[in-house]
DOPALUM-890874 format. One record per residue (C-alpha): residue in three letters; z, x, y; residue number from 1. Coordinates in steps of 0.001 Angstrom, whole numbers, plus 524288, in hexadecimal, padded with zeros to 5 digits. Layout:
<atoms>
<atom aa="ALA" w="Z" u="X" v="Y" i="NUM"/>
...
</atoms>
This chain:
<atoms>
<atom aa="UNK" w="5F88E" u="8DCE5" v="92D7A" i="1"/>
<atom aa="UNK" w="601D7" u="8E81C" v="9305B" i="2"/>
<atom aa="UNK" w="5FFF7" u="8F57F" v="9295F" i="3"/>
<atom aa="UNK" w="60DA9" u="8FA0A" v="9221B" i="4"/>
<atom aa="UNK" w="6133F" u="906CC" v="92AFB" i="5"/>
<atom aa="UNK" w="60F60" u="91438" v="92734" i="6"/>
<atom aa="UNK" w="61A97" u="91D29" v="92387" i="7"/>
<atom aa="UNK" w="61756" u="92485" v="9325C" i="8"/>
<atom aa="UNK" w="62612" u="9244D" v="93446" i="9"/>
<atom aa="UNK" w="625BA" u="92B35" v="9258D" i="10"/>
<atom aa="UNK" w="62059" u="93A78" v="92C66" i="11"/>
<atom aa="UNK" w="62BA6" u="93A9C" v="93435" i="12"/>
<atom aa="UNK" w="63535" u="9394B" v="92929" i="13"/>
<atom aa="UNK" w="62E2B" u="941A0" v="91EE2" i="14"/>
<atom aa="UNK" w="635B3" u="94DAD" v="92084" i="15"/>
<atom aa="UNK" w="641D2" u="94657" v="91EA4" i="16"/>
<atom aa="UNK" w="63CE8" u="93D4B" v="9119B" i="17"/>
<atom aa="UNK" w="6365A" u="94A33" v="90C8E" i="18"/>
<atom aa="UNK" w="6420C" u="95253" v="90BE7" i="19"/>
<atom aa="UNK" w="64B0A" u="9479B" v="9091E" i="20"/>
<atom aa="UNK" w="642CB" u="945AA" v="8FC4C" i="21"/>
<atom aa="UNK" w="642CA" u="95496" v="8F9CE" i="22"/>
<atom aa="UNK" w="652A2" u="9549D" v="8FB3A" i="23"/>
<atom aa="UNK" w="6545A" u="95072" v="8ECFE" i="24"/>
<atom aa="UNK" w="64B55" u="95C16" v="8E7F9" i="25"/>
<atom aa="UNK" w="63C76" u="96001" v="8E658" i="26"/>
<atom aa="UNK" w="63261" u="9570E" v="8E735" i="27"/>
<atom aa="UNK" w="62330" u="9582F" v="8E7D6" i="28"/>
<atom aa="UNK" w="61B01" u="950E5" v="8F2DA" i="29"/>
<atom aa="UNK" w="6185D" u="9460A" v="8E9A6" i="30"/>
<atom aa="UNK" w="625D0" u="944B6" v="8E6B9" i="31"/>
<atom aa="UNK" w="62C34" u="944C9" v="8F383" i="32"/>
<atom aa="UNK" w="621F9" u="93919" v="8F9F9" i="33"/>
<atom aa="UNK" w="62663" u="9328D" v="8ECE0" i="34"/>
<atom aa="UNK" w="6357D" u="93475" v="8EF44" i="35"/>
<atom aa="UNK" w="63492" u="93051" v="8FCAE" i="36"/>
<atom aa="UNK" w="62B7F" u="923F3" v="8F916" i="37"/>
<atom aa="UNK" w="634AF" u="91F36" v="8EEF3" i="38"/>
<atom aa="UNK" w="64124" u="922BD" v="8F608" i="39"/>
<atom aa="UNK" w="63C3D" u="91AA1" v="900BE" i="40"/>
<atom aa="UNK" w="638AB" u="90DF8" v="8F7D2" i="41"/>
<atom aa="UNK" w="62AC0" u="91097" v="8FB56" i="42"/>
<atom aa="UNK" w="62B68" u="90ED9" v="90967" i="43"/>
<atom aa="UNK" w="628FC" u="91D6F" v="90DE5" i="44"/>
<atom aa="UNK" w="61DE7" u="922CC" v="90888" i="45"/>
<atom aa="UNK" w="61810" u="93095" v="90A08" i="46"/>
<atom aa="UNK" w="60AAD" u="93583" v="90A28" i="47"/>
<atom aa="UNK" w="604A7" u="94052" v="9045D" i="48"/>
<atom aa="UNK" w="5FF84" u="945CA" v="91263" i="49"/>
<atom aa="UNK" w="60C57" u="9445C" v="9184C" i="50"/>
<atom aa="UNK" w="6159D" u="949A8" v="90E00" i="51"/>
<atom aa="UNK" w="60D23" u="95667" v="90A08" i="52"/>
<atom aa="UNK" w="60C95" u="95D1A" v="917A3" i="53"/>
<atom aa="UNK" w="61A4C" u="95720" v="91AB4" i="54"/>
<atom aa="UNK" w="61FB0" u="95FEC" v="90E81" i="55"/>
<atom aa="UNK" w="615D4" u="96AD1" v="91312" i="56"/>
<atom aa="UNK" w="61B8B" u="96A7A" v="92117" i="57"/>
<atom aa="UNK" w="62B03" u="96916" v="91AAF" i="58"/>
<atom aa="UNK" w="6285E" u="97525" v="911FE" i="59"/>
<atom aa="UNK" w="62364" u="97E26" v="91E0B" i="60"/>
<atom aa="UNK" w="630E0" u="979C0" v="924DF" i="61"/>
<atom aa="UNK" w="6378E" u="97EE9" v="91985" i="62"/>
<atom aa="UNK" w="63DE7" u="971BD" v="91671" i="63"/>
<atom aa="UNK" w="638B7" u="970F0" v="90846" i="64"/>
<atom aa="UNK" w="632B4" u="97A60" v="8FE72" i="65"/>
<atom aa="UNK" w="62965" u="97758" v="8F3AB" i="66"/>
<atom aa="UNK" w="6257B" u="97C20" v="8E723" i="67"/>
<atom aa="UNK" w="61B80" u="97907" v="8DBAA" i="68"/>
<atom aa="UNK" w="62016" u="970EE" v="8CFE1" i="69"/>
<atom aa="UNK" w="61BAC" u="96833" v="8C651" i="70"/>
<atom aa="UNK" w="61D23" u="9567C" v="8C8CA" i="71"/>
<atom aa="UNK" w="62569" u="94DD1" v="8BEB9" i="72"/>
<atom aa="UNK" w="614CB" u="94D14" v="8B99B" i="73"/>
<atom aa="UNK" w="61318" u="95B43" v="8B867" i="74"/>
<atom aa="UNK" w="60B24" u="95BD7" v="8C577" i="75"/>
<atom aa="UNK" w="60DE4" u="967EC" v="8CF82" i="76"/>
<atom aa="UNK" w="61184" u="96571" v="8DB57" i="77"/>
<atom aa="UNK" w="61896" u="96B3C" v="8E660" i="78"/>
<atom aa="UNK" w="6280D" u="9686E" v="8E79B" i="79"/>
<atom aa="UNK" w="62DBE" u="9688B" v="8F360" i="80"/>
<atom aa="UNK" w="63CAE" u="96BAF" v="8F5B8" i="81"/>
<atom aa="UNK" w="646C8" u="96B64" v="901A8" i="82"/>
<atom aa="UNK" w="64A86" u="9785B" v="905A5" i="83"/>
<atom aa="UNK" w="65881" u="97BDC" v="90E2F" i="84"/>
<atom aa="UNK" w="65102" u="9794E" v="91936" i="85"/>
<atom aa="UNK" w="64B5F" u="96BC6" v="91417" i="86"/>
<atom aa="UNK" w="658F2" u="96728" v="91207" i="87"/>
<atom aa="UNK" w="65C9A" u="96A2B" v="91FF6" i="88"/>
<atom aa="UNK" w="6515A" u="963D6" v="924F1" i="89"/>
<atom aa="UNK" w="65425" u="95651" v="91D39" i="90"/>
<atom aa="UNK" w="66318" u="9560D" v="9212F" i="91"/>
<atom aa="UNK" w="65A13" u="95854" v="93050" i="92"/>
<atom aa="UNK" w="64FCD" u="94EA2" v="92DE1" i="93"/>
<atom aa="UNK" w="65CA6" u="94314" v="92759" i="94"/>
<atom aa="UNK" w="66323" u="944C0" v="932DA" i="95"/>
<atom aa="UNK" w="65813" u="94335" v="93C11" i="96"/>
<atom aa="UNK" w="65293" u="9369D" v="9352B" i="97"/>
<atom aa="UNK" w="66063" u="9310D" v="93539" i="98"/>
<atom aa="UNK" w="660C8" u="93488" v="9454F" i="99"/>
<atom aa="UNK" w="65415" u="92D2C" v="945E9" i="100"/>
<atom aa="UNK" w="65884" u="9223A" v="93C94" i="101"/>
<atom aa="UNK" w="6655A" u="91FCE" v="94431" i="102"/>
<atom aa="UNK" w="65C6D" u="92010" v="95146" i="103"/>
<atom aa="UNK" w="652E3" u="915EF" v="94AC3" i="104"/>
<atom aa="UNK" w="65E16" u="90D00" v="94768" i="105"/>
<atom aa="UNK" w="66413" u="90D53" v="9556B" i="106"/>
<atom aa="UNK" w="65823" u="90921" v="95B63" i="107"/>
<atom aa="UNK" w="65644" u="8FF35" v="95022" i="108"/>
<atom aa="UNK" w="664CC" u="8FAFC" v="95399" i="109"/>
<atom aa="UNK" w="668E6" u="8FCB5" v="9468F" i="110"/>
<atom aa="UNK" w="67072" u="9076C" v="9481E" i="111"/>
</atoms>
């Protein structure tokens, strides 16, 4: 019996499907694996150990803040937010994953 495919071509993409999800306004971690989850009818799915040192790693670029608030159920949690330079970097990261996309088709002949 085959094994269903990891989401390995998922850490690639992160950046991109993290800030995306942050575009609309602050979310906490929860939240954003959520957004993404939903957004992708349940096909992409992101853990725990990959989101919380991708955020960690996005914040020390300076491509999102975060601050402390309180859940929709009164929990605190951190919310993270895109700064100037997080909006560059998606409008970078779009155009990039469209190159690739394009690139994928060609070779797929579906272009």
């Amino acid at each position: 019996m085959q094994k269903s495919p990891k989401n390995d071509s998922l850490q690639g993409a992160l950046t991109l499907l993290v800030l995306k999800s942050l575009a609309a306004g602050p979310l906490h971690g929860y939240a954003i694996s959520s957004h993404i989850q939903r957004i992708s009818e349940e096909i992409l799915r992101v853990e725990e150990g990959s989101l919380y040192p991708a955020l960690h790693r996005m914040e020390q670029d300076g491509f999102i803040s975060s601050d402390w608030g309180l859940t929709e159920t009164n929990r605190r949690a951190r919310f993270y937010k895109l700064t100037a330079s997080g909006r560059k970097r998606l409008k970078e990261e779009m155009e990039q994953y469209q190159r690739i996309q394009h690139g994928i088709r060609l070779v797929l002949g579906t272009a």
